[in-house]
DSSP file (Angstrom, degrees, kcal/mol; ACC not computed):
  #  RESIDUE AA STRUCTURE BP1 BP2  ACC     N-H-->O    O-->H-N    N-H-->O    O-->H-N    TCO  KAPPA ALPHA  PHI   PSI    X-CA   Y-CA   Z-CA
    1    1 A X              0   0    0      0, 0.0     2,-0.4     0, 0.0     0, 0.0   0.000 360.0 360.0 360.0 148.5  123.9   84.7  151.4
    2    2 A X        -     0   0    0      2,-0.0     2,-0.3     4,-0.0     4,-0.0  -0.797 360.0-122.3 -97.0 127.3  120.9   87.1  149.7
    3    3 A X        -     0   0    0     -2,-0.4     3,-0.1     1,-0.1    -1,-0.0  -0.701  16.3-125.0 -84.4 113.9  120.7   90.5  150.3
    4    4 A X  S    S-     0   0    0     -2,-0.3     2,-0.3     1,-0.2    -1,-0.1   0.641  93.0 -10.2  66.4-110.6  117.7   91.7  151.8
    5    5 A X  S    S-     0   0    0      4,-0.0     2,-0.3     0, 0.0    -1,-0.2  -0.930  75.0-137.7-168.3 127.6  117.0   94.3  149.0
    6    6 A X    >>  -     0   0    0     -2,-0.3     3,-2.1    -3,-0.1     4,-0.8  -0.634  32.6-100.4-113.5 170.5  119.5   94.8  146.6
    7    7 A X  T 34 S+     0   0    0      1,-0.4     4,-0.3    -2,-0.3    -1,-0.1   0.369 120.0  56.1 -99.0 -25.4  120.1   98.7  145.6
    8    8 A X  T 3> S+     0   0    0      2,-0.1     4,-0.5     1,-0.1    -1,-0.4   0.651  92.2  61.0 -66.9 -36.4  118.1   98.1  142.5
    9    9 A X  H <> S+     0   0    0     -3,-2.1     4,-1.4     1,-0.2    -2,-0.3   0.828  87.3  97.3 -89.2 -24.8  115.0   96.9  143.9
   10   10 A X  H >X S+     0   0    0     -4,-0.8     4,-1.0     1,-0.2     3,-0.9   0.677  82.6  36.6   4.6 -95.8  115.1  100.4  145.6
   11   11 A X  H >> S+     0   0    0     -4,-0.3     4,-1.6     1,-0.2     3,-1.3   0.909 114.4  59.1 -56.4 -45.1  112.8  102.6  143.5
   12   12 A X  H 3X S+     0   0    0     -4,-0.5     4,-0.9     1,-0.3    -1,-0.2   0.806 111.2  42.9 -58.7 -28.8  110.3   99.4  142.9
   13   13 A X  H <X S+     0   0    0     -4,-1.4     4,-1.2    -3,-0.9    -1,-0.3   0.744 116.0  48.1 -69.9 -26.9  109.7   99.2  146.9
   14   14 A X  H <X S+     0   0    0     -3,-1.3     4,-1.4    -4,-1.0    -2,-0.2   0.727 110.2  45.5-102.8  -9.4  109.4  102.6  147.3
   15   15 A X  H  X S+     0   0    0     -4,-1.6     4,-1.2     2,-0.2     5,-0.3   0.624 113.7  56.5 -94.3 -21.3  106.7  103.5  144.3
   16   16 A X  H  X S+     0   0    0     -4,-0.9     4,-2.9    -5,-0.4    -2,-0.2   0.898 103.3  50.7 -73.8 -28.9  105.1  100.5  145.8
   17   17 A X  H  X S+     0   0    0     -4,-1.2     4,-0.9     2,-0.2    -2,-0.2   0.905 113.2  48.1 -16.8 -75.6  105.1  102.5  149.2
   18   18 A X  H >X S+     0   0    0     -4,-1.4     4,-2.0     2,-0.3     3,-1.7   0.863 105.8  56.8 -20.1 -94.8  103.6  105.2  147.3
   19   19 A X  H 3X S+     0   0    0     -4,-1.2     4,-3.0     1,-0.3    -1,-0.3   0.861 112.8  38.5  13.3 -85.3  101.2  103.0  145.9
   20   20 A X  H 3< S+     0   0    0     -4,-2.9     4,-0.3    -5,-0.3    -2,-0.3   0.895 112.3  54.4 -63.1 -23.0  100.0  101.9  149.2
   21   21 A X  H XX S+     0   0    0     -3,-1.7     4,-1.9    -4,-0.9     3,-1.0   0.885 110.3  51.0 -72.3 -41.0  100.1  105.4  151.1
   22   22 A X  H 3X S+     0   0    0     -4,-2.0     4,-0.9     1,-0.2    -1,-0.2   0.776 107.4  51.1 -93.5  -7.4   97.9  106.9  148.2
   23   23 A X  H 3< S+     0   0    0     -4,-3.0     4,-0.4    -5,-0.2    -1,-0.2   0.321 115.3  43.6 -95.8  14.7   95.1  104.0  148.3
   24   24 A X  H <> S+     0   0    0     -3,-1.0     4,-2.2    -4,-0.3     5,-0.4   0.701 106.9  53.4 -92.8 -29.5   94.7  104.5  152.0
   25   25 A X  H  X S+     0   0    0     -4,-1.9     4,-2.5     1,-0.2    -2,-0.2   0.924 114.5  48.0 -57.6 -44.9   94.7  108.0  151.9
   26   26 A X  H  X>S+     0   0    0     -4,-0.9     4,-2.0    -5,-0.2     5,-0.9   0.757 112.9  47.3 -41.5 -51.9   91.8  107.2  149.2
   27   27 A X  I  >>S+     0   0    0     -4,-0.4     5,-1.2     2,-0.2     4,-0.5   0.973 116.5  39.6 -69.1 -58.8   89.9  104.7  151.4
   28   28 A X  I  <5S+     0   0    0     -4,-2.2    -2,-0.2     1,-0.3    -3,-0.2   0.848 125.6  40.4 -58.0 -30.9   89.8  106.7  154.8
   29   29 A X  I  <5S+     0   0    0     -4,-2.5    -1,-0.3    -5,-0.4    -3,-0.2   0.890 134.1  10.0 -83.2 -39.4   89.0  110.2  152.6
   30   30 A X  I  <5S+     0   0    0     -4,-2.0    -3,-0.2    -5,-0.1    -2,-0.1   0.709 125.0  35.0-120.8 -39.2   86.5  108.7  149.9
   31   31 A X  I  <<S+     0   0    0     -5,-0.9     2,-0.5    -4,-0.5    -3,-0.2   0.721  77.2 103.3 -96.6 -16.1   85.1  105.3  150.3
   32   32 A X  S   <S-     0   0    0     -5,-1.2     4,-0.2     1,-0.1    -5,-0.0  -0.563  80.8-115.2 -95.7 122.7   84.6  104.5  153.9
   33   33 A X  S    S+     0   0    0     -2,-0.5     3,-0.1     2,-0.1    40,-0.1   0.275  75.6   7.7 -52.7-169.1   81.0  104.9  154.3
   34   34 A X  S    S-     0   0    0     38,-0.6     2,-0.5     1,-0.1    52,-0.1   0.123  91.4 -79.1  21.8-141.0   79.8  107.8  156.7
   35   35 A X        +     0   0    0     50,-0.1    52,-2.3     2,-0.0     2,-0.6  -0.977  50.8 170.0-133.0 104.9   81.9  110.6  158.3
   36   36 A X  E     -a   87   0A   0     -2,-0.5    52,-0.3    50,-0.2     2,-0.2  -0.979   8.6-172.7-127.3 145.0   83.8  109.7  161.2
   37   37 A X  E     -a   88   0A   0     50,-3.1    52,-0.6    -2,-0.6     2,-0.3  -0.645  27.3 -96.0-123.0 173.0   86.2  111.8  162.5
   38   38 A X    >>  -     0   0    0     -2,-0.2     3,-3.8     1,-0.2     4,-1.1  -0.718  43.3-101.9-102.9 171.7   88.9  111.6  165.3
   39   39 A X  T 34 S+     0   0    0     50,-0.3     4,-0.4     1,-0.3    -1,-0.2   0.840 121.0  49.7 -62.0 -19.2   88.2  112.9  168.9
   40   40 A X  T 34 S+     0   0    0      1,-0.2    -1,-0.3     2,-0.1     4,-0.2   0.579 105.1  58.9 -90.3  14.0   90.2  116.0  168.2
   41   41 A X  T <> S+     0   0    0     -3,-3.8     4,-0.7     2,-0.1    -2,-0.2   0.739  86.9  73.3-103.9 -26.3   88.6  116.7  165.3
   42   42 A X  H >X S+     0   0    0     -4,-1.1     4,-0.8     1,-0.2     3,-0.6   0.701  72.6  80.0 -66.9 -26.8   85.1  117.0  166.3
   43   43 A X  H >4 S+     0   0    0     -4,-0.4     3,-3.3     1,-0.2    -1,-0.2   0.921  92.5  43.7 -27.6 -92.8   85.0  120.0  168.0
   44   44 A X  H 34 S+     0   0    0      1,-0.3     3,-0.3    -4,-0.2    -1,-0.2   0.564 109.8  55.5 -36.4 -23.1   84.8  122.5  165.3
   45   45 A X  H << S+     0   0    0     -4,-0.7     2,-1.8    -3,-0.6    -1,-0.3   0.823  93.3  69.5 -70.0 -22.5   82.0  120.4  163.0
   46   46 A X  S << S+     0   0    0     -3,-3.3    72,-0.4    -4,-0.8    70,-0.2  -0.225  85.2  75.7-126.4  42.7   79.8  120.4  165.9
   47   47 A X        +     0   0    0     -2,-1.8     2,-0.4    -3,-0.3    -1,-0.2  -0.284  67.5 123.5-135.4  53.7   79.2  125.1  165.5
   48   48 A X  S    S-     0   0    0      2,-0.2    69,-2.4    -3,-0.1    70,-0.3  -0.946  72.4-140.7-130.7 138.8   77.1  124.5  162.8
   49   49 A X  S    S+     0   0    0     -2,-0.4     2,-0.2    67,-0.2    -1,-0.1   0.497  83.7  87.4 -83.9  -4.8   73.4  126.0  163.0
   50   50 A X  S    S-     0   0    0      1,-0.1    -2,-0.2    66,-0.0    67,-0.2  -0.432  93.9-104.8 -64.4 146.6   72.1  122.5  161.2
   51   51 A X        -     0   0    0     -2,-0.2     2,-0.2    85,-0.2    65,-0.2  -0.699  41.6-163.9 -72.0 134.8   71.4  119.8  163.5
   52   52 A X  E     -B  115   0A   0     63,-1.6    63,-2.9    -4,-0.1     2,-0.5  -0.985  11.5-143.1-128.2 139.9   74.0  117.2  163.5
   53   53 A X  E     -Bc 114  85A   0     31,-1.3    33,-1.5    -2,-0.2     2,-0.4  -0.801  16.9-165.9-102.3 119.7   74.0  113.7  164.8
   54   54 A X  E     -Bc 113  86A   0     59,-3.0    59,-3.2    -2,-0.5     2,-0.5  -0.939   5.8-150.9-106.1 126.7   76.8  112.5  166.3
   55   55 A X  E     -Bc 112  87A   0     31,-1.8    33,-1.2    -2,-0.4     2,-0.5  -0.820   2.8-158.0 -99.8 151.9   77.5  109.2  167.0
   56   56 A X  E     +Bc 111  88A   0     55,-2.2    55,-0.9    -2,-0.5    54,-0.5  -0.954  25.8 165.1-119.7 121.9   79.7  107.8  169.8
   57   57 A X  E     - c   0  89A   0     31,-2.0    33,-2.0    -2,-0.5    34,-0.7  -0.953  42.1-147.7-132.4 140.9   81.2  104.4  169.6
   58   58 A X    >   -     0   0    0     -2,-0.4     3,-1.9    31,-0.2     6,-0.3  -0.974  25.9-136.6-127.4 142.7   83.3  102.1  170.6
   59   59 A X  T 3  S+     0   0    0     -2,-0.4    -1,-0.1     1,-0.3    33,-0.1   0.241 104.0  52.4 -64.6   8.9   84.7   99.5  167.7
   60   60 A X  T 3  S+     0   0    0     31,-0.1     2,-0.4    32,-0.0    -1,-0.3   0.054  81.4 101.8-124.8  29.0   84.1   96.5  170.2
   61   61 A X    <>  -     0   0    0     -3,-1.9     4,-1.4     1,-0.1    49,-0.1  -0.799  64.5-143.2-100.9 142.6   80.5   96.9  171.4
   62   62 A X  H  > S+     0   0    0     -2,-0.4     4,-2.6     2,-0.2     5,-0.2   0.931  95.9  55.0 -68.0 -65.9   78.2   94.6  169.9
   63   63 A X  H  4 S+     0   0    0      1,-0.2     4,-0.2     2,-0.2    -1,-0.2   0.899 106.2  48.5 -70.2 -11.7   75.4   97.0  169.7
   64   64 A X  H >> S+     0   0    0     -6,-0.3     4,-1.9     2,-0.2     3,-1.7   0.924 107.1  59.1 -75.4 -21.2   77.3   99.8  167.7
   65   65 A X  H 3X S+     0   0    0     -4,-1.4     4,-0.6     1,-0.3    -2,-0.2   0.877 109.9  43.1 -47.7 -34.6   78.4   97.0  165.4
   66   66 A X  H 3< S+     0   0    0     -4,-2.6    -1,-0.3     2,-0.1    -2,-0.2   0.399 113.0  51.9 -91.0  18.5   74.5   96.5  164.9
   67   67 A X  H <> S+     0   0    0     -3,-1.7     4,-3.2    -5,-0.2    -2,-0.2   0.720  91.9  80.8-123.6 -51.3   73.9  100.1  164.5
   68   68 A X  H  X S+     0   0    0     -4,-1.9     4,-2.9     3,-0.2     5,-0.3   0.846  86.9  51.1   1.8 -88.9   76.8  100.8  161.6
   69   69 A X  H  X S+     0   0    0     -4,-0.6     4,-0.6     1,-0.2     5,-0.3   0.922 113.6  47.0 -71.5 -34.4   75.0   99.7  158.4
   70   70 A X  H >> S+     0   0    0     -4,-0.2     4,-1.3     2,-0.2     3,-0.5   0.973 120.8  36.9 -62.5 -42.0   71.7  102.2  159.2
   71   71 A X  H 3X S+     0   0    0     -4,-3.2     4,-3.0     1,-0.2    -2,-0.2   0.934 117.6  48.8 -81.0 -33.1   73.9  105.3  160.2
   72   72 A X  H 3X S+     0   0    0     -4,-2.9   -38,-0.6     1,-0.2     4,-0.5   0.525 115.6  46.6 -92.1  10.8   76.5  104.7  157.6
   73   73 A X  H <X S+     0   0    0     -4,-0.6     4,-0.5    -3,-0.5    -1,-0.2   0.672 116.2  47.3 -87.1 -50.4   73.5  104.2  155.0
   74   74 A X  H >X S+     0   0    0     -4,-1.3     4,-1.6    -5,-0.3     3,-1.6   0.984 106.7  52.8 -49.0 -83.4   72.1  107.1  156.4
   75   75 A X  H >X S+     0   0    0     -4,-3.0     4,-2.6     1,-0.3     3,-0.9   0.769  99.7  63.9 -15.7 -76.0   75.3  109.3  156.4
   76   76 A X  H 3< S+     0   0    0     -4,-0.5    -1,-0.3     1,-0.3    -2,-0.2   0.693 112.3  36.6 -39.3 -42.3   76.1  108.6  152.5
   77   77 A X  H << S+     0   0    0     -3,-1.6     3,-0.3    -4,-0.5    -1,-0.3   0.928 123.9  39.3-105.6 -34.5   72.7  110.5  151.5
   78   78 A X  H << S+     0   0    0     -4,-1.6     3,-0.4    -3,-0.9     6,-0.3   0.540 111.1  57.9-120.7 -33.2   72.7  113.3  154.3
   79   79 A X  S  < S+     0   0    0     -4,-2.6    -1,-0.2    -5,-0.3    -2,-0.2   0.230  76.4 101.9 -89.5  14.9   76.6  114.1  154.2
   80   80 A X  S    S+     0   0    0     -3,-0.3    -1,-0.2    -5,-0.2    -2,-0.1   0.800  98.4  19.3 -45.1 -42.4   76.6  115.0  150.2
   81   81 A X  S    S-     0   0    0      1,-0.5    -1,-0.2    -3,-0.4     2,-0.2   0.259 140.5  -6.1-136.6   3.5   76.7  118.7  150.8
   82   82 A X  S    S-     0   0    0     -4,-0.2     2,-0.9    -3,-0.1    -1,-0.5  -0.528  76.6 -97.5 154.8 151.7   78.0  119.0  154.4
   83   83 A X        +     0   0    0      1,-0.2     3,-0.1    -2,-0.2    -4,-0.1  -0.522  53.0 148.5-105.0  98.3   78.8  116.6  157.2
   84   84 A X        +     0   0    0     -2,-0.9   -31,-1.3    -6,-0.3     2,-0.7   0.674  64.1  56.1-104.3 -15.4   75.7  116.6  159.4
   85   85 A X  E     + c   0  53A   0    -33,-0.2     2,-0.3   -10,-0.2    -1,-0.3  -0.961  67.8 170.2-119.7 109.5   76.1  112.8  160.6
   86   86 A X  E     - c   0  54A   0    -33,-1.5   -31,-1.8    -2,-0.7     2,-0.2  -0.997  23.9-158.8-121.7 131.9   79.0  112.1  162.0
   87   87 A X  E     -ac  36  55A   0    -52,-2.3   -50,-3.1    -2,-0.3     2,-0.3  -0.662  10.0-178.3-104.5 153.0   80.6  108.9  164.0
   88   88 A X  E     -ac  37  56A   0    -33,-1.2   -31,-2.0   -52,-0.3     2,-0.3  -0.944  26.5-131.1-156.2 124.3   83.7  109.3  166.3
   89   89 A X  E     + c   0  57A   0    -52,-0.6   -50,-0.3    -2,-0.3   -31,-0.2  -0.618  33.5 166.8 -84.1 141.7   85.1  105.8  168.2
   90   90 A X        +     0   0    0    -33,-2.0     2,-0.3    -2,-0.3   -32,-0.2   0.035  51.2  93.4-135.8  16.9   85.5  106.9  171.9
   91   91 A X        +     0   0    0    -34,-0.7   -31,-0.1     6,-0.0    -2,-0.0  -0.397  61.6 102.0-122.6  58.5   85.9  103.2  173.1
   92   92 A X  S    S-     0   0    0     -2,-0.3    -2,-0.1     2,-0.2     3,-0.0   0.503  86.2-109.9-122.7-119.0   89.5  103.1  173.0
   93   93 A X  S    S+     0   0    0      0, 0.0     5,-0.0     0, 0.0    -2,-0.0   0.140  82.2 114.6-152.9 -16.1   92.4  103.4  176.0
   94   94 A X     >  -     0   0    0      2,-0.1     4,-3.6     3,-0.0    -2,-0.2  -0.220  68.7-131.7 -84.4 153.6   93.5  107.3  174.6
   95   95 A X  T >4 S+     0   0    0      1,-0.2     3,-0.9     2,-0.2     4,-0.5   0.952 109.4  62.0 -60.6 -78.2   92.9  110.4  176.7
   96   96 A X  T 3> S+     0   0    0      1,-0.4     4,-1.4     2,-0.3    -1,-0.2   0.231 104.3  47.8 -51.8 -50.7   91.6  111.9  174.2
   97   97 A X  H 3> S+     0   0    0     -3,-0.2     4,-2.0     2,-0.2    -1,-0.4   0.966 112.5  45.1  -4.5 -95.8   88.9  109.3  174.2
   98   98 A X  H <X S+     0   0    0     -4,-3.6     4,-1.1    -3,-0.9    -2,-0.3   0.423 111.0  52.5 -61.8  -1.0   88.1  109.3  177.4
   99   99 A X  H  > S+     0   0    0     -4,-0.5     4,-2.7     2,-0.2    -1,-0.2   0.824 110.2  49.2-101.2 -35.5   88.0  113.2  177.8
  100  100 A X  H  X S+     0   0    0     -4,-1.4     4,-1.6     2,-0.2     6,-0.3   0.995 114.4  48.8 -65.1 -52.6   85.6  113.6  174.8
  101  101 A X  H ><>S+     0   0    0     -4,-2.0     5,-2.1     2,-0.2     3,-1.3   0.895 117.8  34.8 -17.1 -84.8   83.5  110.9  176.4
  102  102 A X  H ><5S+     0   0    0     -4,-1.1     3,-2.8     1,-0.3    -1,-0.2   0.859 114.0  61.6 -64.0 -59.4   83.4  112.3  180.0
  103  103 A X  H 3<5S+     0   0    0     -4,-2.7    -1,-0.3     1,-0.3    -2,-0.2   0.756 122.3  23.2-104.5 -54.4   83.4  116.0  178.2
  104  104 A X  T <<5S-     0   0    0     -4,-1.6    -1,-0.3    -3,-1.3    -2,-0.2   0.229 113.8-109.2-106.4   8.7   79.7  114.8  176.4
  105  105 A X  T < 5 +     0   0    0     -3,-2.8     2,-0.6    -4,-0.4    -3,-0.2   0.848  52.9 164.5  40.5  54.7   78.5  111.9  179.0
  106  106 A X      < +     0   0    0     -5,-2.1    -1,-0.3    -6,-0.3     3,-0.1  -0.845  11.8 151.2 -91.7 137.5   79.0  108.9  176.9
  107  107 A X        +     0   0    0     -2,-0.6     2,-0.2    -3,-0.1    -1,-0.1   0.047  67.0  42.0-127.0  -3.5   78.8  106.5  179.8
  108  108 A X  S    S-     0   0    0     -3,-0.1     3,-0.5   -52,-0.0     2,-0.3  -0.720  85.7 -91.3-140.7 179.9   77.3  103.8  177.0
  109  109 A X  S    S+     0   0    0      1,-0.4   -52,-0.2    -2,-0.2   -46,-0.1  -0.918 104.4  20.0-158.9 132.0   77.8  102.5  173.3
  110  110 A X  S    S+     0   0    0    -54,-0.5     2,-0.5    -2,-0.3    -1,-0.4   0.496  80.0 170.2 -94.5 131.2   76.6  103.4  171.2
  111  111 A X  E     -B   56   0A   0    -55,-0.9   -55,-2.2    -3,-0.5     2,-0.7  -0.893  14.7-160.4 -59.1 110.0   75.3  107.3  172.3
  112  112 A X  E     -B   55   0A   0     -2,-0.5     2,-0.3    11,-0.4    11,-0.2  -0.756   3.8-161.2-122.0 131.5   74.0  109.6  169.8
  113  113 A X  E     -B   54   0A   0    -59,-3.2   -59,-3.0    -2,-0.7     2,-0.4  -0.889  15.0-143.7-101.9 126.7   73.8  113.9  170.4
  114  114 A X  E     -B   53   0A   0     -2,-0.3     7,-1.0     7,-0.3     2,-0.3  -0.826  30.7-170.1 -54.9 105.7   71.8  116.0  168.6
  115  115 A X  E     +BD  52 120A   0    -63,-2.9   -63,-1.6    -2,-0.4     5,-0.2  -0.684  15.2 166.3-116.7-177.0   73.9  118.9  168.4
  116  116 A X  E >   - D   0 119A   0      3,-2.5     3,-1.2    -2,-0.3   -67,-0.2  -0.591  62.7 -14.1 176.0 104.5   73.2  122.3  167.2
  117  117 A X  T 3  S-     0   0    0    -69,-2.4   -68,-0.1     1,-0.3   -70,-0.1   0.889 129.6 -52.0  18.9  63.7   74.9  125.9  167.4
  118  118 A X  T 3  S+     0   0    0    -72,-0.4    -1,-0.3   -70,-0.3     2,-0.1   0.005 120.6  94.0 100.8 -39.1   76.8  124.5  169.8
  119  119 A X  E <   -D  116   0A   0     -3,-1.2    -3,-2.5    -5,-0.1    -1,-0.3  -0.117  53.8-153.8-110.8 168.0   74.6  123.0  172.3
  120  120 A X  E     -D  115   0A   0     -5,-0.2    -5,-0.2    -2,-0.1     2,-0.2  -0.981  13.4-179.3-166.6 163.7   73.6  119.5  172.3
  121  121 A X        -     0   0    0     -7,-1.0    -7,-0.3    -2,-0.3     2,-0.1  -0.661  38.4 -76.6-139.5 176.1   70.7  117.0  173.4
  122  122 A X        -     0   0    0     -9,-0.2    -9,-0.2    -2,-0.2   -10,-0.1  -0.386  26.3-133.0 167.9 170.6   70.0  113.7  173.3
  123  123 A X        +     0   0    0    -11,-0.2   -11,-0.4    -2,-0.1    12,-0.0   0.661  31.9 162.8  12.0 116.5   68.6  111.3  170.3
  124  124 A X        +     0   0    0      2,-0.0    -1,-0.1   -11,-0.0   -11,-0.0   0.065  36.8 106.8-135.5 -10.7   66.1  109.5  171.7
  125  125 A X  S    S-     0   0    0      1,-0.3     2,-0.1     6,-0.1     7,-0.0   0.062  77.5 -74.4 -93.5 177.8   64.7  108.5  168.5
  126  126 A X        -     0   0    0      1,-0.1    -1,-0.3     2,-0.0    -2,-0.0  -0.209  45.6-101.2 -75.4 179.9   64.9  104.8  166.9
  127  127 A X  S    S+     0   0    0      4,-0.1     2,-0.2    -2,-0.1   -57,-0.1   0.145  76.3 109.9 -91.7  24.1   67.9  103.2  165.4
  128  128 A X  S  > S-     0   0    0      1,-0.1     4,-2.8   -58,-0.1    -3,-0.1  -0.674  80.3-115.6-104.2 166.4   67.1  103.6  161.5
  129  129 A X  H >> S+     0   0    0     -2,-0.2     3,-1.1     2,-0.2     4,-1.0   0.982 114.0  57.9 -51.4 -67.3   68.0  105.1  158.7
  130  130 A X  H 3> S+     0   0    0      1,-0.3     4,-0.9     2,-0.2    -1,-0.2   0.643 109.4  39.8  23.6 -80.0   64.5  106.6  158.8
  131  131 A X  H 3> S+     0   0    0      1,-0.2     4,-3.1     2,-0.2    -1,-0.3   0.729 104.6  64.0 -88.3 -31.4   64.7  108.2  161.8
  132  132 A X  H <X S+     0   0    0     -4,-2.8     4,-1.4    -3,-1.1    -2,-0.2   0.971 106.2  46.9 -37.8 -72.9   68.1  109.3  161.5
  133  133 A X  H  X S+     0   0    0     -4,-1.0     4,-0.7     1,-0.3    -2,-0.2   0.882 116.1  47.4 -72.0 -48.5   66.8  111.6  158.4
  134  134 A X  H >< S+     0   0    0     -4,-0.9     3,-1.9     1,-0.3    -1,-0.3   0.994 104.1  57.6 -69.3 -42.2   63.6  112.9  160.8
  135  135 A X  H 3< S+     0   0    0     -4,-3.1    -1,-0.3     1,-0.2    -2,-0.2   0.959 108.8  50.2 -42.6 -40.4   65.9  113.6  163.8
  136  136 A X  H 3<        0   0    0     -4,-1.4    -1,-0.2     1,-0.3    -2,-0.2   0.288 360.0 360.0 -79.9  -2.2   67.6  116.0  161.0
  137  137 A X    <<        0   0    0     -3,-1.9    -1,-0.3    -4,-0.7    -2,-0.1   0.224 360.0 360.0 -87.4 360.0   64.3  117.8  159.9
């Protein structure tokens, strides 16, 4: 009978481990288009005296699926120098979710707040890149 993982193959499975832990860490920190954060993260971006647009989503609505390639088009040019568009999925089963949800009165998908030293409104505007950039003026 064949071992498994013989006592040798050790270090090559675990520098492949490696491997793979440092090219997600890569995707989710550098390459994945826009800013998205998790629901416990958002507080603290959202004290900032720029306007920021936040979007609220859930990864299994159709229309934030169509909404995706303008904001994260958007994002890329407007998050360069500090993260004023930001997405956070709220369409999930976690408290956490559901408390930021209820906390900002996403009752729909996708919802986007204009927020702003604290306070928030909202975005009312169309669904482009465009208009993204004018909300932010």
């Amino acid at each position: 009978m064949k071992k498994a993982c013989s006592p040798s193959q050790l270090p090559k499975l675990l520098i492949l481990i490696l491997i793979l832990v440092i090219l997600f860490y890569v995707y989710t920190k550098y390459l994945k288009e826009g800013f998205e954060c998790k629901p416990d993260e958002l507080e603290p971006l959202l004290k900032s005296p720029e306007k920021t647009l936040v979007l609220f989503y859930a990864d299994w609505c159709g229309h934030c699926k169509n909404i995706k390639p303008e904001w994260d088009k958007c994002a890329k040019e407007v998050n360069k120098d500090s993260k004023r568009m930001i997405k956070v999925d709220v369409g999930g089963k976690s408290k956490e979710e559901a408390a930021l949800a209820e906390k900002y009165g996403v009752d729909g998908f996708p919802t986007i707040l204009i927020f702003q030293n604290g306070s928030h409104e909202p975005y009312n505007g169309a669904r482009s890149a465009d208009d993204f950039l004018k909300a932010l003026d």
